[in-house]
N, C-alpha and C positions, 0 to 999 in steps of 0.2 A: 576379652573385654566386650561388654555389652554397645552398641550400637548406639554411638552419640546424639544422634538428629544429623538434619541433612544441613544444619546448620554450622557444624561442629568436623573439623579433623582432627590426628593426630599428626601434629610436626615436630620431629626430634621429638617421641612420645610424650609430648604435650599436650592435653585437646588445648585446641586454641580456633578461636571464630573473630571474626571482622565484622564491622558494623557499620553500614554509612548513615552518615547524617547530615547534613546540611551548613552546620556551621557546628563551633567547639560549643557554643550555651546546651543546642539541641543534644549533641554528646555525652556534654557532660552530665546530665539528667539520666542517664542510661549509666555513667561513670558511679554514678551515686548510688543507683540499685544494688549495680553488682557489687561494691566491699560492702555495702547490708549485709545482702543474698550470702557474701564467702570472701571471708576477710582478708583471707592468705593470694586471691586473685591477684594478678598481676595486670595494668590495664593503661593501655598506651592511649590516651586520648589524640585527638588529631582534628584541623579544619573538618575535613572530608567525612570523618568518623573514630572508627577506635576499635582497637585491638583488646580481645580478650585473652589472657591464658591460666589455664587450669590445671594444677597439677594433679595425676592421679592418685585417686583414694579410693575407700569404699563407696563413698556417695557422691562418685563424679558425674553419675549418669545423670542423678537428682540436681545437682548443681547448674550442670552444662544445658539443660531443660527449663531451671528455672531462671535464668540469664537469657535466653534465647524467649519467655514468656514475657519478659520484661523487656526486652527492645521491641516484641508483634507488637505490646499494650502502647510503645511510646511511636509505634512505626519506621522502625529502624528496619532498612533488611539486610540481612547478610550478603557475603560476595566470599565464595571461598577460591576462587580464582587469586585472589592477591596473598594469599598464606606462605610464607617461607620464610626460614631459617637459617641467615650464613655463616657460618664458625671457619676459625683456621684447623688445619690441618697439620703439625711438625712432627717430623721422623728425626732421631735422632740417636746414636749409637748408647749415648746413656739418658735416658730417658729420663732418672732421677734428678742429674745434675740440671738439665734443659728446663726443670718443671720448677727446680727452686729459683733459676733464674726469672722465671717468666711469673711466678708468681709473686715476686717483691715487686718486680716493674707495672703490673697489672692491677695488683692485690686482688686477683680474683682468690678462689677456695677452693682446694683438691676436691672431684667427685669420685668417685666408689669404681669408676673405669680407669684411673691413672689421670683424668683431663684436669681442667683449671673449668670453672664458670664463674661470670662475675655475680658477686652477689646479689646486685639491682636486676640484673637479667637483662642490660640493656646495651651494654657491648657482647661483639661475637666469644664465643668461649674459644677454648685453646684445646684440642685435643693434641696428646702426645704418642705415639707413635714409637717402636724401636724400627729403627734404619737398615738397612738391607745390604748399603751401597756406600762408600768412602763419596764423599764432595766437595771438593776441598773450595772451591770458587765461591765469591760472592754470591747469595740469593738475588733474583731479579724481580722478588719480593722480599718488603718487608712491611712492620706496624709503627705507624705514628699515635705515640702515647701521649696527651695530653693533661696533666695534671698540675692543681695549685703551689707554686714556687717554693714554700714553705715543704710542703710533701714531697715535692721532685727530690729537691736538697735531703730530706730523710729518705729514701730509698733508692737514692743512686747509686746505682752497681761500680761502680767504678770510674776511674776516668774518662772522658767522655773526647769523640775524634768527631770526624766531618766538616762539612764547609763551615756549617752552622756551629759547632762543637757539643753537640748534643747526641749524636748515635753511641748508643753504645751496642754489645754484641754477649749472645750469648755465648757458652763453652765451646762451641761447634761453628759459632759465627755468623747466626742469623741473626738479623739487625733490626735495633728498634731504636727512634729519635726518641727522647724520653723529653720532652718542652716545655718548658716551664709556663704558667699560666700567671696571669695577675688581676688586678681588681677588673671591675667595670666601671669608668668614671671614675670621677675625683669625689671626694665627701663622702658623708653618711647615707646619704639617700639608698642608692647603690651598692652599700658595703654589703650585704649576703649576697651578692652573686661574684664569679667567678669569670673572665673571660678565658678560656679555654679551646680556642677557636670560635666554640660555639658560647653563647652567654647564657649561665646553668646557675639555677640561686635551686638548692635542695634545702627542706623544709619538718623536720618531725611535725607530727603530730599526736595529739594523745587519744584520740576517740577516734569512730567511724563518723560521726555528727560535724568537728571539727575539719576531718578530713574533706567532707563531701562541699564543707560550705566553702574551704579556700578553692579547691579546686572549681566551683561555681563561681566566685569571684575570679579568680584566673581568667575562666574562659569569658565571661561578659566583659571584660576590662580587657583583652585581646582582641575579641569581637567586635567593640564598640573603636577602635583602633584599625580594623583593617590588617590585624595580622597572625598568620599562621602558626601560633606558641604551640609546643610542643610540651603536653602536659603528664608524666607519669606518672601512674601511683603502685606504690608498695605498700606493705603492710606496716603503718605508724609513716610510713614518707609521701611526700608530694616532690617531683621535681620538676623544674619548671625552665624551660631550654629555647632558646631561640633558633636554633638547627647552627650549621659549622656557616660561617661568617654572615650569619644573618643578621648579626646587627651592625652593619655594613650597609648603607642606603646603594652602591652599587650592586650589591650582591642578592639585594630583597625587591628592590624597583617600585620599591608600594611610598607614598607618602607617609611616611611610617618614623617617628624616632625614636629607637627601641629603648636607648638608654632611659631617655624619660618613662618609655611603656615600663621599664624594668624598677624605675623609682616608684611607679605605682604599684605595682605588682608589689613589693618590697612591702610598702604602709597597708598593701589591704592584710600581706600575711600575718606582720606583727600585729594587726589591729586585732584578728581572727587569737591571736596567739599561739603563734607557730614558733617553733624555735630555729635559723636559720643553723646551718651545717655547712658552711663554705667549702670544707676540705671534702666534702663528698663527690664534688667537681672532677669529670674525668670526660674526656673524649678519645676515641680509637677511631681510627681508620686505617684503610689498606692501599698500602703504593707499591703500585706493579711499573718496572721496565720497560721498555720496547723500543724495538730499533724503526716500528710501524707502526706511530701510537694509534691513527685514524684505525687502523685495520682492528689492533686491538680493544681499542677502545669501544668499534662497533657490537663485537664480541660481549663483551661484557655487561655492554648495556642490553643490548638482546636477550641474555640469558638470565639475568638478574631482575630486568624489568624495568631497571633505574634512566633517566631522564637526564642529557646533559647541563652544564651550570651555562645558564644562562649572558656569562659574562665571557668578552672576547678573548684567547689567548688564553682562557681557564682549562685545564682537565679533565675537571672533576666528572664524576657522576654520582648522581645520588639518588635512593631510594624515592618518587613521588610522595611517598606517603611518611617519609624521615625515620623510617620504621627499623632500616639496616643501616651497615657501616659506610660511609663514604669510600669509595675508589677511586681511587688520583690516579693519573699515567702519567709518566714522567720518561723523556727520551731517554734511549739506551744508543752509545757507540755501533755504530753497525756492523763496525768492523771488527769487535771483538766475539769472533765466534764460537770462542772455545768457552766463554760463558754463557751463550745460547743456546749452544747444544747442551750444556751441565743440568740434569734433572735438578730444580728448586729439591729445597730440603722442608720445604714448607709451602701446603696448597690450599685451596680453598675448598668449604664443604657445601654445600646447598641441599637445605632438606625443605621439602613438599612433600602436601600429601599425595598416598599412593595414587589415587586416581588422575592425581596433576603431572607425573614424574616422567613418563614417555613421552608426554608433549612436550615438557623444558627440555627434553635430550635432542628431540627433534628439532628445538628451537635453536640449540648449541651449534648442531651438526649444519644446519641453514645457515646458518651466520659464521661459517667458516672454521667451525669444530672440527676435532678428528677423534671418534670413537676410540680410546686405546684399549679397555677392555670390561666389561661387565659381569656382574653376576645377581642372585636375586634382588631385587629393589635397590642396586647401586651400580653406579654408569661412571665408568671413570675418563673424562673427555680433556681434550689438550686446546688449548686455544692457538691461534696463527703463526705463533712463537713458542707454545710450547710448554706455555704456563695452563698446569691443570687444577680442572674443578672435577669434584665427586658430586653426582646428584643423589641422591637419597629419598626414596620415597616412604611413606608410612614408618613404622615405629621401628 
């Protein structure tokens, strides 16, 4: 492949580039060029800036050059320091069975490797794996699924156990809360969004014109608010997200009421004439074990890059930039050993670009990693307890 710009890598052979900006208006004006410039672009708006990604083609070189001339024109600069990719990892002795499971609870879509990706691109994908090794013990990971109560109730695998009665399990027994979601508010105002953890109102559209002008309204009616909306575009979609319990005045700290921000949001999109898609609504995140949350927790945050939740008594960590999945920790029994020593059936993936990859392994191994074993551009490392990440670098 021909040589991106110095703007531009490839992560999980993606090119994909980052763009700071100032606030979501300054952004979103850069958000606008690129579905012009390339319709099929994927593009994560954000306060800070905005993610581009580009899938390959033949005229990726022209593309990825003429996106990168459109943030110099507007004064955007890149930072390709922040670029990566987290996806799960599951090994599993029948690989077929695992993938049908995971793909009703997800509704991600089979790729051409055996894996699951979701179709928006904005949860981790699922790669699958044949298994090497019998495990018969609980994972000390698993995924919290979040989707609208209407679609939970259609695609629930089965009976459902746990404290909450919500886990259920694959054929092999890796576990996923599958949670049902409900409105935002009471009445009309609010009816196209979703709370989901996070508060998610997804949006068609029928032009590039249309496209550019809600997501412009998004970002000024955020901006003018005082608050960090999380804005995606796909090809004909807008979706539009508060982050995982951001419309929570504890959990956001800003003079901010989101519901109301969301009743606006709501009348600029139908005014724009968008059509709202509620059941498009989904959240994922990743809940890891530990009998040492502090120890692992620092782990992960190191290696990820993510920032703790600002609230007392909270786990979480999350992406600065709301760009990955949330990681919760959650106490594990200490004394139950014989499921700490049990290799997980399911791990975590982290892809950077090549030039970035020996520094995150470094950064792993500083923050209390243990190198288990490596080969070209792939580091297979263990965290304090013994939960591992693969770092991946280049394509």
């Amino acid at each position: 492949m021909a040589p991106l710009g110095t703007d531009w890598r490839l992560v999980d052979d993606v090119a994909t580039a980052w763009f700071d900006a100032p606030s979501l208006s300054e952004g979103a004006g850069l958000a606008r060029r690129v579905v012009e410039l390339s319709g099929d672009a994927l593009v994560d708006l954000r306060a800070t800036g905005l993610r581009v990604r580009l899938d390959p083609d033949d005229h990726l070189q022209e593309r990825a050059e003429a996106v990168s001339v459109a943030a110099r024109e507007l004064g955007l600069a890149p930072d390709p320091d922040v670029l990566q990719q987290v996806d799960v990892v599951l090994e599993s002795p029948d690989p077929q069975r695992a993938r049908a499971f995971w793909q009703g609870v997800l509704d991600h879509v089979p790729t051409a490797d055996g894996g699951l990706v979701d179709p928006l691109r904005r949860d981790p994908g699922l790669r699958v794996r044949s298994a090497d090794e019998p495990r018969p013990l609980r994972n000390r990971l698993h995924l919290d699924v979040v989707r609208p109560a209407a679609v939970v109730e259609a695609v629930s695998p089965g009976e459902a156990s746990g404290p909450y009665g919500v886990r259920h399990a694959d054929p092999d027994g890796n576990e996923v809360d599958l949670v049902p979601g409900g409105p935002l508010g009471e009445g009309d105002a609010t009816s196209d969004w979703q709370a989901v953890f996070s508060a998610i109102a997804c949006y068609r559209t029928t032009s590039v014109a249309q496209q550019g002008d809600l997501v412009g309204a998004a970002a000024a009616l955020a901006d003018a608010a005082g608050f960090p909306l999380l804005v995606d575009l796909r090809p004909g979609l807008v979706v539009l997200d508060s982050g995982k319990d951001q419309a929570e005045a504890d959990a956001h700290g800003l003079e901010v009421d989101v519901v109301d921000l969301a009743a606006r949001l709501q009348a600029a999109a139908r005014e724009l004439g968008a059509v709202p898609e509620p059941g498009l609504a989904r959240f994922v995140q990743l809940f890891l074990d530990a009998a040492d949350v502090a120890a692992v927790r620092e782990f992960w945050a190191a290696v990820l890059g993510y920032v703790e939740d600002r609230r007392d008594g909270v786990t979480d960590l999350h992406d600065p930039r709301r760009l990955g999945p949330v990681v919760v920790l959650q106490e594990l029994d200490a004394s139950d050993g014989e499921r700490r020593r049990q290799r997980n059936r399911s791990h975590v993936e982290l892809a950077v670009p090549a030039d970035r990859a020996e520094a995150r392994v470094a950064v792993a191994l500083a923050a209390g990693g243990r190198l288990l074993d490596q080969s070209p551009g792939r580091w297979r490392v263990a965290d304090p307890e013994g939960n591992e990440l693969e770092v991946v670098g280049g394509p």
